[in-house]
PDB file of N, CA, C and O in Angstrom:
ATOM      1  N   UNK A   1     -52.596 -14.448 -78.269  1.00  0.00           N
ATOM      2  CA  UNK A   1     -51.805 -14.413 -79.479  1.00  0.00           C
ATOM      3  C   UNK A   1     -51.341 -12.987 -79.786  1.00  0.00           C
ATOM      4  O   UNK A   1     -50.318 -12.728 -80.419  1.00  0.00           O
ATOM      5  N   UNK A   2     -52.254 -12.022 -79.240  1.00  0.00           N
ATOM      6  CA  UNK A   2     -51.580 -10.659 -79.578  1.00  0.00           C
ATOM      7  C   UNK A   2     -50.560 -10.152 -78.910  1.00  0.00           C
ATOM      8  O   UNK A   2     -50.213  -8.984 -79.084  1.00  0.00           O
ATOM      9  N   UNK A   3     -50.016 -10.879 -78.152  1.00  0.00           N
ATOM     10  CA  UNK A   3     -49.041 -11.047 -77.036  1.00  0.00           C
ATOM     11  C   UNK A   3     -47.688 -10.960 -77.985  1.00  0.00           C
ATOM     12  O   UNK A   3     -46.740 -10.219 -77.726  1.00  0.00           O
ATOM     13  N   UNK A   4     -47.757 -11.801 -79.073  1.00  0.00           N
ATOM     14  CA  UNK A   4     -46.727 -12.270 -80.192  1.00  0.00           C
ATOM     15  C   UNK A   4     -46.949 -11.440 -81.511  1.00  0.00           C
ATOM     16  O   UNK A   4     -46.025 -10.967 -82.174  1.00  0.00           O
ATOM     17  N   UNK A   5     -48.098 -11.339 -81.770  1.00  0.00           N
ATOM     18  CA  UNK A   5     -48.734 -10.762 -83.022  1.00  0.00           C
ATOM     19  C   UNK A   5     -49.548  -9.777 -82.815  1.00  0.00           C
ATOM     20  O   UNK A   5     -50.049  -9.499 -81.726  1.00  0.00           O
ATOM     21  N   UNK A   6     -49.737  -9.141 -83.957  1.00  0.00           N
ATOM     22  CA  UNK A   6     -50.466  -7.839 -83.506  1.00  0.00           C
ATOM     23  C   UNK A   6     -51.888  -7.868 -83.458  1.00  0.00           C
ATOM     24  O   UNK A   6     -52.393  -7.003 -82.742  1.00  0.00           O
ATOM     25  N   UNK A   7     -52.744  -8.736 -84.111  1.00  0.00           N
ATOM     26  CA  UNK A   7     -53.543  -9.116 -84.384  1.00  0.00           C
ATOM     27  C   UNK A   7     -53.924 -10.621 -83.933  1.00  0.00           C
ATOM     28  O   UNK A   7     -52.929 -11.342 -83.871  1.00  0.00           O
ATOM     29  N   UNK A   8     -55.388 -11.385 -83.539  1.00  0.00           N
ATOM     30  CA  UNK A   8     -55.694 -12.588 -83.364  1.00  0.00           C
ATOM     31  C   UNK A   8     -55.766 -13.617 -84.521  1.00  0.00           C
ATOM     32  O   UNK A   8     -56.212 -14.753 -84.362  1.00  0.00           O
ATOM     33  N   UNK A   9     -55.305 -13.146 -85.672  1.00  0.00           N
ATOM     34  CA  UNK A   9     -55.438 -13.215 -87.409  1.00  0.00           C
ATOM     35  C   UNK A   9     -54.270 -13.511 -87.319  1.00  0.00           C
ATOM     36  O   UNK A   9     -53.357 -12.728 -87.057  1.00  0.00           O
ATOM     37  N   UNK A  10     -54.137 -15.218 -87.626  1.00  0.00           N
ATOM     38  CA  UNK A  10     -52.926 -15.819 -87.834  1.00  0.00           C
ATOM     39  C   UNK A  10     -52.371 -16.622 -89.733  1.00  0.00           C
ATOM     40  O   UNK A  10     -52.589 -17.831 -89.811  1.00  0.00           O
ATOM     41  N   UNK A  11     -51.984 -16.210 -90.530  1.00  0.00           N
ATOM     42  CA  UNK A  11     -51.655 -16.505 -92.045  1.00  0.00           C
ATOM     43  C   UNK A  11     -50.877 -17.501 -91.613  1.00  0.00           C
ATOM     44  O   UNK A  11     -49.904 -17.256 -90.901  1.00  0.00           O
ATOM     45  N   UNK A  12     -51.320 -19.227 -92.125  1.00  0.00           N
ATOM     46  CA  UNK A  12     -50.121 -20.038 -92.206  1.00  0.00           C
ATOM     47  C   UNK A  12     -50.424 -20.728 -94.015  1.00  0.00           C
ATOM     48  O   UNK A  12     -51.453 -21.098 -94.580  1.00  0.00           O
ATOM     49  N   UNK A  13     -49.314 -20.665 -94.355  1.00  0.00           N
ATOM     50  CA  UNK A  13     -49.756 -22.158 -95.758  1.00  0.00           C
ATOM     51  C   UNK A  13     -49.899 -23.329 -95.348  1.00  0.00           C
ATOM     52  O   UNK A  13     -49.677 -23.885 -94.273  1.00  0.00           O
ATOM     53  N   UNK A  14     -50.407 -23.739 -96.597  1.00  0.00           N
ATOM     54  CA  UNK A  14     -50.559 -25.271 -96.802  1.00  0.00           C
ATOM     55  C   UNK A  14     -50.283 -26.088 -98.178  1.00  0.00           C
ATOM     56  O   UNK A  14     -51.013 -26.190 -99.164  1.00  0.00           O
ATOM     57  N   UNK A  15     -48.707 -26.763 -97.878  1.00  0.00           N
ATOM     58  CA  UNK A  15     -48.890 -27.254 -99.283  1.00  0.00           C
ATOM     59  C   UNK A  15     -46.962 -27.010 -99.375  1.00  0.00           C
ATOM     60  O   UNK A  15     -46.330 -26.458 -98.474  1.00  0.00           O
ATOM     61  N   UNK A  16     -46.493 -27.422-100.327  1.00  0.00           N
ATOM     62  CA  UNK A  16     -45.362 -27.281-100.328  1.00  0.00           C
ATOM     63  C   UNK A  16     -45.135 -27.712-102.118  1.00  0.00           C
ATOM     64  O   UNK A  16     -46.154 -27.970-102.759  1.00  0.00           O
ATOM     65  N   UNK A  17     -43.698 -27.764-102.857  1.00  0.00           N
ATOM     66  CA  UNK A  17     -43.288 -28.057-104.232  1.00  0.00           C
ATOM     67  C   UNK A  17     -43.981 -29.828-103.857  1.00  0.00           C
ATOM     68  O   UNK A  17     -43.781 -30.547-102.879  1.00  0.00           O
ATOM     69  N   UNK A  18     -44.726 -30.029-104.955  1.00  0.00           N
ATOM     70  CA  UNK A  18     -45.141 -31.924-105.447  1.00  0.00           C
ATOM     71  C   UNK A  18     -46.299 -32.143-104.185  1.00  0.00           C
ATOM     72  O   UNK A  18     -47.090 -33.060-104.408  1.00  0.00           O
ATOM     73  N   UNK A  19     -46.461 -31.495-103.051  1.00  0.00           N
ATOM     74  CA  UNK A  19     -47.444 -31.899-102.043  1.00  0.00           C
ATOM     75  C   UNK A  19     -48.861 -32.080-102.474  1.00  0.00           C
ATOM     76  O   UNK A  19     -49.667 -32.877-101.993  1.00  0.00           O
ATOM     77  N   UNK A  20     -49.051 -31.252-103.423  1.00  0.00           N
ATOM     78  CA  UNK A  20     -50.526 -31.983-103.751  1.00  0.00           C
ATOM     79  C   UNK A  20     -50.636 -32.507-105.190  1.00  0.00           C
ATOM     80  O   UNK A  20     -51.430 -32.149-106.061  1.00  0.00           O
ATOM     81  N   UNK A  21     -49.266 -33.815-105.276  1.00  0.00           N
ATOM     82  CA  UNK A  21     -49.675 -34.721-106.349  1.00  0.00           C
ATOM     83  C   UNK A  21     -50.650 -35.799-106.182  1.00  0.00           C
ATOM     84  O   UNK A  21     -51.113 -36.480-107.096  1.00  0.00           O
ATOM     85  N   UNK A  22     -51.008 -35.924-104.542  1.00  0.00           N
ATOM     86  CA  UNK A  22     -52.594 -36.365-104.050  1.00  0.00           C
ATOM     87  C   UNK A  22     -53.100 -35.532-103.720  1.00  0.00           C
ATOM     88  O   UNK A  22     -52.927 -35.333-102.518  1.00  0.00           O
ATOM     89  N   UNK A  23     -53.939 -34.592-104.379  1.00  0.00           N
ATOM     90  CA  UNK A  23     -54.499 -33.582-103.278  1.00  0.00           C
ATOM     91  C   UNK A  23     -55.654 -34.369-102.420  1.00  0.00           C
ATOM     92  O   UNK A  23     -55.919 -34.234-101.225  1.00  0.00           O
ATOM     93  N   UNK A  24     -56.158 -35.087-103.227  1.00  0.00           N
ATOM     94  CA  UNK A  24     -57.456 -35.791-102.226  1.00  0.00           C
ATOM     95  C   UNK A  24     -57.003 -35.926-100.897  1.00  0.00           C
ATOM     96  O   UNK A  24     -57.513 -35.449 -99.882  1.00  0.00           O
ATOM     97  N   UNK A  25     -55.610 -36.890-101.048  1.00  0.00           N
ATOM     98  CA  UNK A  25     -55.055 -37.051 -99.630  1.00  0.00           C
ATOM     99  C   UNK A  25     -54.420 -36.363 -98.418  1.00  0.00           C
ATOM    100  O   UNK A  25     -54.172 -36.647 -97.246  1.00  0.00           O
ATOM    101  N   UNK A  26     -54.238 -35.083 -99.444  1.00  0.00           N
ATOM    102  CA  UNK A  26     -54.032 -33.978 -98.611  1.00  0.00           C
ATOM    103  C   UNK A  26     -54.634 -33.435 -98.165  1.00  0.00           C
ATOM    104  O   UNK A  26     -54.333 -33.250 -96.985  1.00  0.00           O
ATOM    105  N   UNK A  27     -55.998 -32.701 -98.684  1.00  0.00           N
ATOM    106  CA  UNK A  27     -57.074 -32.322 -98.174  1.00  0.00           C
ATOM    107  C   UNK A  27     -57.295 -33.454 -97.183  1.00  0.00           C
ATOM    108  O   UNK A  27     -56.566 -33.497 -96.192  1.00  0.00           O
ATOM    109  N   UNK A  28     -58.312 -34.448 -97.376  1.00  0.00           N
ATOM    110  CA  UNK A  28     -58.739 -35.141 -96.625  1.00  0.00           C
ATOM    111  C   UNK A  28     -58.125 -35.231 -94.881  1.00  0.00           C
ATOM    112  O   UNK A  28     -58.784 -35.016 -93.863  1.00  0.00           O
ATOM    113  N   UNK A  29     -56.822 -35.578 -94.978  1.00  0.00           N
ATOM    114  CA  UNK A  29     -56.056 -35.224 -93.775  1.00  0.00           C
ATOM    115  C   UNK A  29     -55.703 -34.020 -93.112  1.00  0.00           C
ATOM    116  O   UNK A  29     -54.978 -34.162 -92.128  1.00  0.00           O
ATOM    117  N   UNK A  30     -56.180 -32.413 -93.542  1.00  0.00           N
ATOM    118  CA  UNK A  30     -55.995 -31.344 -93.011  1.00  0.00           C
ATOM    119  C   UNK A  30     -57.677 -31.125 -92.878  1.00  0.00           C
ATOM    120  O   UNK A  30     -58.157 -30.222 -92.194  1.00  0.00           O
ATOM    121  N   UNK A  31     -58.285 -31.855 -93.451  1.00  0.00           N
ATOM    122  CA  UNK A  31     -59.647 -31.570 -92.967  1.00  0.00           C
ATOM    123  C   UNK A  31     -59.893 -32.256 -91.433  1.00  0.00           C
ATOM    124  O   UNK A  31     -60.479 -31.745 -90.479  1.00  0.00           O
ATOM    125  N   UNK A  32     -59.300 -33.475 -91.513  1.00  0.00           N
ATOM    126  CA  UNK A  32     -59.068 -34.108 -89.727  1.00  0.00           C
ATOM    127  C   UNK A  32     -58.550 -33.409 -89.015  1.00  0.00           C
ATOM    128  O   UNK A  32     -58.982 -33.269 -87.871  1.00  0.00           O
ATOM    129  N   UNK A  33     -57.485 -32.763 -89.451  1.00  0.00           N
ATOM    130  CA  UNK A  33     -56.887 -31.761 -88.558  1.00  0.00           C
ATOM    131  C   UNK A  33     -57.569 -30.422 -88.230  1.00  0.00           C
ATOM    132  O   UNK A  33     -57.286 -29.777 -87.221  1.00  0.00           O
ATOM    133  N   UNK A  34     -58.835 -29.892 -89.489  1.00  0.00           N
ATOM    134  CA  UNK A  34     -59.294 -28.731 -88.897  1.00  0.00           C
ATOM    135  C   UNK A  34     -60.267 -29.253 -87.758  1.00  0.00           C
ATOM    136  O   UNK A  34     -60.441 -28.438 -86.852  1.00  0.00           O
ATOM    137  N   UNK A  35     -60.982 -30.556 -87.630  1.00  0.00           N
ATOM    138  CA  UNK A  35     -61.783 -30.820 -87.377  1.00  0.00           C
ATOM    139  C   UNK A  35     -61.797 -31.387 -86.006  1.00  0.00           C
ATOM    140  O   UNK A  35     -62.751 -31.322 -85.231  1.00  0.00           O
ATOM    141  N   UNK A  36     -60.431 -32.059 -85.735  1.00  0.00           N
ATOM    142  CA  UNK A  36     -59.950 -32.351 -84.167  1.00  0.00           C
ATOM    143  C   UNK A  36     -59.426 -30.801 -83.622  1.00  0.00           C
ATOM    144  O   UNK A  36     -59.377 -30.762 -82.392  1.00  0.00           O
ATOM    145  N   UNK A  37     -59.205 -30.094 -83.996  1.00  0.00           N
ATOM    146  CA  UNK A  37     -58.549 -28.759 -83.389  1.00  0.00           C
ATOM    147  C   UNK A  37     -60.234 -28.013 -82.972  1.00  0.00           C
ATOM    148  O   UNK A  37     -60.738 -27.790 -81.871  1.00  0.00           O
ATOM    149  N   UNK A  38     -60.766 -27.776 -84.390  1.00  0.00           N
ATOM    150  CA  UNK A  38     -61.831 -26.909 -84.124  1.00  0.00           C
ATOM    151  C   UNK A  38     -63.232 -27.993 -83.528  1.00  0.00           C
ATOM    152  O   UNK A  38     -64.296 -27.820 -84.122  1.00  0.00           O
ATOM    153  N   UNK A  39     -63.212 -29.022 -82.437  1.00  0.00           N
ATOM    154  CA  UNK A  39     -63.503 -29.248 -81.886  1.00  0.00           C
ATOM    155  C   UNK A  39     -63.401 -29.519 -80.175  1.00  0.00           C
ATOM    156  O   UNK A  39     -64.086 -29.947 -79.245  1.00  0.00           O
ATOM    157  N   UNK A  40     -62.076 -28.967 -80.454  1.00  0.00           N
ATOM    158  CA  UNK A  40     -61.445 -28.643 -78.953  1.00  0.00           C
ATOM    159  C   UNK A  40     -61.046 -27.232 -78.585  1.00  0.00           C
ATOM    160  O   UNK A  40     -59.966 -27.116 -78.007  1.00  0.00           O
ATOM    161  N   UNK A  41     -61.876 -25.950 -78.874  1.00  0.00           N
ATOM    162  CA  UNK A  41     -61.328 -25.049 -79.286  1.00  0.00           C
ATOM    163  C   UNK A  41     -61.494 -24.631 -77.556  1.00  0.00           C
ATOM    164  O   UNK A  41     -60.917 -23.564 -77.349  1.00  0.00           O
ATOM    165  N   UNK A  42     -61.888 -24.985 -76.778  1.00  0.00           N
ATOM    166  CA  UNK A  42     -61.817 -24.672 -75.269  1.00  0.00           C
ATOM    167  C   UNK A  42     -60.522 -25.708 -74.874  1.00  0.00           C
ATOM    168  O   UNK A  42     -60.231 -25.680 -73.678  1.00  0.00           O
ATOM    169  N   UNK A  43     -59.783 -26.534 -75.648  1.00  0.00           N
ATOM    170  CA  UNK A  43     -58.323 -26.490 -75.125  1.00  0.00           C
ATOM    171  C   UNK A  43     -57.369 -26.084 -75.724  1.00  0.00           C
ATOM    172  O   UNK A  43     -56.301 -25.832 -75.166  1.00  0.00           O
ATOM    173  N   UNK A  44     -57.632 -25.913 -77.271  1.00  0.00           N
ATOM    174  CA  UNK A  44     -56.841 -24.999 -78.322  1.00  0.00           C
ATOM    175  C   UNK A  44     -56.988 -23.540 -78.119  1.00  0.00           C
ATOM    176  O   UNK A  44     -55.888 -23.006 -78.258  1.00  0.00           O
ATOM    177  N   UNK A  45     -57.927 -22.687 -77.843  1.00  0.00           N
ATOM    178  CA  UNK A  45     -57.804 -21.873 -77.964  1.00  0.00           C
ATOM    179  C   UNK A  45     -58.076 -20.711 -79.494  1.00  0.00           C
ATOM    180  O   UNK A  45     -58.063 -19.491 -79.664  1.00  0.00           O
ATOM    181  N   UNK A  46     -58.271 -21.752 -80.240  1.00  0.00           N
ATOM    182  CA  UNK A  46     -58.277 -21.012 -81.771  1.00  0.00           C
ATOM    183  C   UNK A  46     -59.014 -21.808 -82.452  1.00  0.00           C
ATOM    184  O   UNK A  46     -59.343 -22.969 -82.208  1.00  0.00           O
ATOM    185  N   UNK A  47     -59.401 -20.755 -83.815  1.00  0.00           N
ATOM    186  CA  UNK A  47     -60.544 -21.588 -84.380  1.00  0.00           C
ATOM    187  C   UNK A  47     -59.560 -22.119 -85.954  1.00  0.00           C
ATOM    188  O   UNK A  47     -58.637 -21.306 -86.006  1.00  0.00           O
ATOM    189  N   UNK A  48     -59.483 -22.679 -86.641  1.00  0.00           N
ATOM    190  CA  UNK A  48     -59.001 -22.775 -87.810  1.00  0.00           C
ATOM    191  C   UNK A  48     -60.128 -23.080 -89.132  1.00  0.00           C
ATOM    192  O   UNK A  48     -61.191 -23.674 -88.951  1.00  0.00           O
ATOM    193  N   UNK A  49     -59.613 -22.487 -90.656  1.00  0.00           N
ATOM    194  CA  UNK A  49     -59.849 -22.880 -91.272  1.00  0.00           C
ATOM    195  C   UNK A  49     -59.430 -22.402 -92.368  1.00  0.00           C
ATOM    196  O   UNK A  49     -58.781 -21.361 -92.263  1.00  0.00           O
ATOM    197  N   UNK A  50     -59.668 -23.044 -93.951  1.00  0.00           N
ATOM    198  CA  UNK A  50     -58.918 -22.372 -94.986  1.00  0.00           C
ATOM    199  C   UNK A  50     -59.562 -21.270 -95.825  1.00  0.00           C
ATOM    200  O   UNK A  50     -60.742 -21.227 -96.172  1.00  0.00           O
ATOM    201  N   UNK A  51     -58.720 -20.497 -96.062  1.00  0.00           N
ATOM    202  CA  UNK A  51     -58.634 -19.530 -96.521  1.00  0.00           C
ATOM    203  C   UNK A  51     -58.694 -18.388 -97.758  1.00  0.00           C
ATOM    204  O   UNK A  51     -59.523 -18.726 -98.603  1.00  0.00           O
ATOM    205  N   UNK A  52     -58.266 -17.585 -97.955  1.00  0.00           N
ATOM    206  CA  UNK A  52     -57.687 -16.748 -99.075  1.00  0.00           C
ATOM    207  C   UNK A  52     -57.070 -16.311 -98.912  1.00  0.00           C
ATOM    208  O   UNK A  52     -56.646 -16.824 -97.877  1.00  0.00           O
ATOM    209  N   UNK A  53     -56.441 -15.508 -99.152  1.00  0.00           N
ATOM    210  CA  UNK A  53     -55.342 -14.111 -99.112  1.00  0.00           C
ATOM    211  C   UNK A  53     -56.522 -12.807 -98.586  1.00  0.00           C
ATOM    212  O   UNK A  53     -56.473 -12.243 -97.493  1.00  0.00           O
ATOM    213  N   UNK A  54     -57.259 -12.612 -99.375  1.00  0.00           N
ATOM    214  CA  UNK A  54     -58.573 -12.141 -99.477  1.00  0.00           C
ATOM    215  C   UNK A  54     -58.951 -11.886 -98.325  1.00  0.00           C
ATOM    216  O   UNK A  54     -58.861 -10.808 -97.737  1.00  0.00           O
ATOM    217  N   UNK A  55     -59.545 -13.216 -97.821  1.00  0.00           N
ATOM    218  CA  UNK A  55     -60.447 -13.223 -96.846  1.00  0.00           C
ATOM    219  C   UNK A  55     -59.484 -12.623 -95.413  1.00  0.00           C
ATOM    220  O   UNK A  55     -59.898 -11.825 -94.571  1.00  0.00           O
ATOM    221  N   UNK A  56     -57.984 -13.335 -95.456  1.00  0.00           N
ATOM    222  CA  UNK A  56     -57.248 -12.633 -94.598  1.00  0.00           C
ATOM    223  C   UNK A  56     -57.170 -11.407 -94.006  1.00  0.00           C
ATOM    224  O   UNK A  56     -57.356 -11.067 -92.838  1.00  0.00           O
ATOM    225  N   UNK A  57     -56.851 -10.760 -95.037  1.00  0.00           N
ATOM    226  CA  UNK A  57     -57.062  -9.117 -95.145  1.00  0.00           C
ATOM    227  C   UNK A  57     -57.965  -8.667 -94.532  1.00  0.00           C
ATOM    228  O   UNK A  57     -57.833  -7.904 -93.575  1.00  0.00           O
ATOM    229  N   UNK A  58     -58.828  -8.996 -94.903  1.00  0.00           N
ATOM    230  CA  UNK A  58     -60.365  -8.974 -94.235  1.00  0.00           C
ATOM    231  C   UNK A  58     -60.387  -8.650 -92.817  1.00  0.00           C
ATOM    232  O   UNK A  58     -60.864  -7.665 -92.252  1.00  0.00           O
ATOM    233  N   UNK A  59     -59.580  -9.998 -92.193  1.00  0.00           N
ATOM    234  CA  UNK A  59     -60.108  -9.839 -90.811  1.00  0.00           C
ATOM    235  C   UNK A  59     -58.721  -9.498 -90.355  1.00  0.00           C
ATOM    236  O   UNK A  59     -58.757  -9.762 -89.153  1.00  0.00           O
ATOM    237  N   UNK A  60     -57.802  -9.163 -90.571  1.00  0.00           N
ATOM    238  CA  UNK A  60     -56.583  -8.097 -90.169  1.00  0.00           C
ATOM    239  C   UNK A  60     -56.949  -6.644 -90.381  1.00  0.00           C
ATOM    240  O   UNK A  60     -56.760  -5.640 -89.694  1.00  0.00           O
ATOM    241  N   UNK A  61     -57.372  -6.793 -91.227  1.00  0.00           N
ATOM    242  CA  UNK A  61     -58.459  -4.883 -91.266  1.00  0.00           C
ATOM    243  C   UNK A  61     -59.378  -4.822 -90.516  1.00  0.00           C
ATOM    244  O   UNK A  61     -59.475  -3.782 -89.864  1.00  0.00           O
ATOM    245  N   UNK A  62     -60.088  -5.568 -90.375  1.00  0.00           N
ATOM    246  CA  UNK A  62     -61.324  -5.814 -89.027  1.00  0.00           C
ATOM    247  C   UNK A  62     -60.854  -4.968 -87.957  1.00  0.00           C
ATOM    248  O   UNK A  62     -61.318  -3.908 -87.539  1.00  0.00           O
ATOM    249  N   UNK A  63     -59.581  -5.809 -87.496  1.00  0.00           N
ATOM    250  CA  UNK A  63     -58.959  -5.731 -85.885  1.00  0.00           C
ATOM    251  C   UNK A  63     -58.505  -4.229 -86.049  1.00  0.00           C
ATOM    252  O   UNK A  63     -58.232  -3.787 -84.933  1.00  0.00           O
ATOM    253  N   UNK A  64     -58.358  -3.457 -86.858  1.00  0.00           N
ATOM    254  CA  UNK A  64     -57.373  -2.167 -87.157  1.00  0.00           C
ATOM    255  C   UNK A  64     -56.147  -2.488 -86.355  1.00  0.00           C
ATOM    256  O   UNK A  64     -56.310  -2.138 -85.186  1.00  0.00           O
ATOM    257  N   UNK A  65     -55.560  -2.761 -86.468  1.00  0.00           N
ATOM    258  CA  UNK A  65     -54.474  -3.045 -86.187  1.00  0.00           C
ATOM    259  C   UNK A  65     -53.154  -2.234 -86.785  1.00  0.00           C
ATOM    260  O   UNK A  65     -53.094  -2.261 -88.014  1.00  0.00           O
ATOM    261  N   UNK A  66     -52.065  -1.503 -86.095  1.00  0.00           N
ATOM    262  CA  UNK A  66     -51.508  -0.637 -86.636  1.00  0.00           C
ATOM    263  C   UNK A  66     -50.165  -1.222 -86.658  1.00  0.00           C
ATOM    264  O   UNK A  66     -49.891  -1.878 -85.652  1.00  0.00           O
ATOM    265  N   UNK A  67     -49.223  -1.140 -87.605  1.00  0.00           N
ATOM    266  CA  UNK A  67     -48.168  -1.857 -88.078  1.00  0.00           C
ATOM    267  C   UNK A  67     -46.876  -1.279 -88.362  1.00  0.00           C
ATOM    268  O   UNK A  67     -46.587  -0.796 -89.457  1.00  0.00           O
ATOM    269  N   UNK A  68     -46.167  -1.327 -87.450  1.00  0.00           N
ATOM    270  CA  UNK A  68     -45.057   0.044 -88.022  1.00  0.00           C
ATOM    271  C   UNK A  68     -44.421  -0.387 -89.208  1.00  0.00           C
ATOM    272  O   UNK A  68     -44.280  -1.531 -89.639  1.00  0.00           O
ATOM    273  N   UNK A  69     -43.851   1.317 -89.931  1.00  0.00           N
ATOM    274  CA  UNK A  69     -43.597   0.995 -91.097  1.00  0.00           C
ATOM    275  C   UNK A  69     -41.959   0.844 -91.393  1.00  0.00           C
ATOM    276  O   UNK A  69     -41.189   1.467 -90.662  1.00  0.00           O
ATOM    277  N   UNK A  70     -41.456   0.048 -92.425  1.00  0.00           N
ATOM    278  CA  UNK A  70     -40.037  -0.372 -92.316  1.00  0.00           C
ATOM    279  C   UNK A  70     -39.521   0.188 -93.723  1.00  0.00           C
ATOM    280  O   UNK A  70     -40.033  -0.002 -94.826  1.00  0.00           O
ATOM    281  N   UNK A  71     -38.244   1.013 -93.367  1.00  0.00           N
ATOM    282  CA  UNK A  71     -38.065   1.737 -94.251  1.00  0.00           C
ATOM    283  C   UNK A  71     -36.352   1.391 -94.403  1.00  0.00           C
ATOM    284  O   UNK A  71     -35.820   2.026 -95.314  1.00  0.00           O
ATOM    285  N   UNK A  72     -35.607   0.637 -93.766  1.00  0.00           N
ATOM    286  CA  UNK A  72     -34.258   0.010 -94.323  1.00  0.00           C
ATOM    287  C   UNK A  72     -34.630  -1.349 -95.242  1.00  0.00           C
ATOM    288  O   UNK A  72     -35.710  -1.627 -95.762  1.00  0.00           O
ATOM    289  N   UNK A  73     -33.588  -1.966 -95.259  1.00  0.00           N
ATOM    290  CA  UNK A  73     -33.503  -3.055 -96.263  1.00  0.00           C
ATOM    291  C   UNK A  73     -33.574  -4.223 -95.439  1.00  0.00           C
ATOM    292  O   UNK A  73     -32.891  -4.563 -94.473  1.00  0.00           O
ATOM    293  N   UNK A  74     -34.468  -4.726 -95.976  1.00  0.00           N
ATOM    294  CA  UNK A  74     -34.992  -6.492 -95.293  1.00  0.00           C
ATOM    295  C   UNK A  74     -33.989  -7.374 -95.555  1.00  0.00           C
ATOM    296  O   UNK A  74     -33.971  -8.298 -94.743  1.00  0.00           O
ATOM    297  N   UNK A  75     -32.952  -7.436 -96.588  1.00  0.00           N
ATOM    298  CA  UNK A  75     -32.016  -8.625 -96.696  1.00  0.00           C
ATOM    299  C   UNK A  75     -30.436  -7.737 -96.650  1.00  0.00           C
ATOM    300  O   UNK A  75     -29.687  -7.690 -97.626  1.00  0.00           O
ATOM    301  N   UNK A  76     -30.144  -7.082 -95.328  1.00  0.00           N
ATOM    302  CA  UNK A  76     -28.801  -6.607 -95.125  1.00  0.00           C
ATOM    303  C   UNK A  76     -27.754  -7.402 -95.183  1.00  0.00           C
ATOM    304  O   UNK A  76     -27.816  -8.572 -94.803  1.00  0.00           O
ATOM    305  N   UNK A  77     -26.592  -6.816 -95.701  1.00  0.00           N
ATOM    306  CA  UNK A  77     -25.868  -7.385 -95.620  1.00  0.00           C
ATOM    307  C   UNK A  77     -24.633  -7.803 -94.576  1.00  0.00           C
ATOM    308  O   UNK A  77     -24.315  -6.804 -93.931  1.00  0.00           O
ATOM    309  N   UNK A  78     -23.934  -8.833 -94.255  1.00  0.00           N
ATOM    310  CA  UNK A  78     -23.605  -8.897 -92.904  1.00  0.00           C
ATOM    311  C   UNK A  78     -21.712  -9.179 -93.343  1.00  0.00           C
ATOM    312  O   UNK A  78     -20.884  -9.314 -92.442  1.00  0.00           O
TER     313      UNK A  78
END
């Protein structure tokens, strides 16, 4: 993965606008999903689970990982 990223510390969400007007049912079904993945992690390759923002940080600071810094404008105009 560091091939793509700089770090083995991958940030995805979960959840979208009205998605957890079941949360039971939402949870419940990303818990199958952590649970078939992070039981095949010798054909996945990765471990998953949920998160914080927090805890993220965490292990992106772990790796020290160095990040160049961006100093034009992110939404140019074309």
């Amino acid at each position: 993965m560091k091939k793509i990223f700089r770090t083995n510390v991958l940030l995805h969400t979960f959840g979208s606008d009205f998605f957890f007007m079941n949360a039971l049912m939402s949870f419940k079904n990303m818990d199958k999903l952590l649970d078939y993945i992070n039981n095949r992690t010798d054909y996945y390759k990765v471990k998953i689970q949920y998160s914080t923002p927090g805890d993220y940080m965490k292990a992106v600071n772990k790796e020290k990982a160095v990040f160049p810094a961006k100093y034009d404008d992110f939404f140019p105009l074309c």
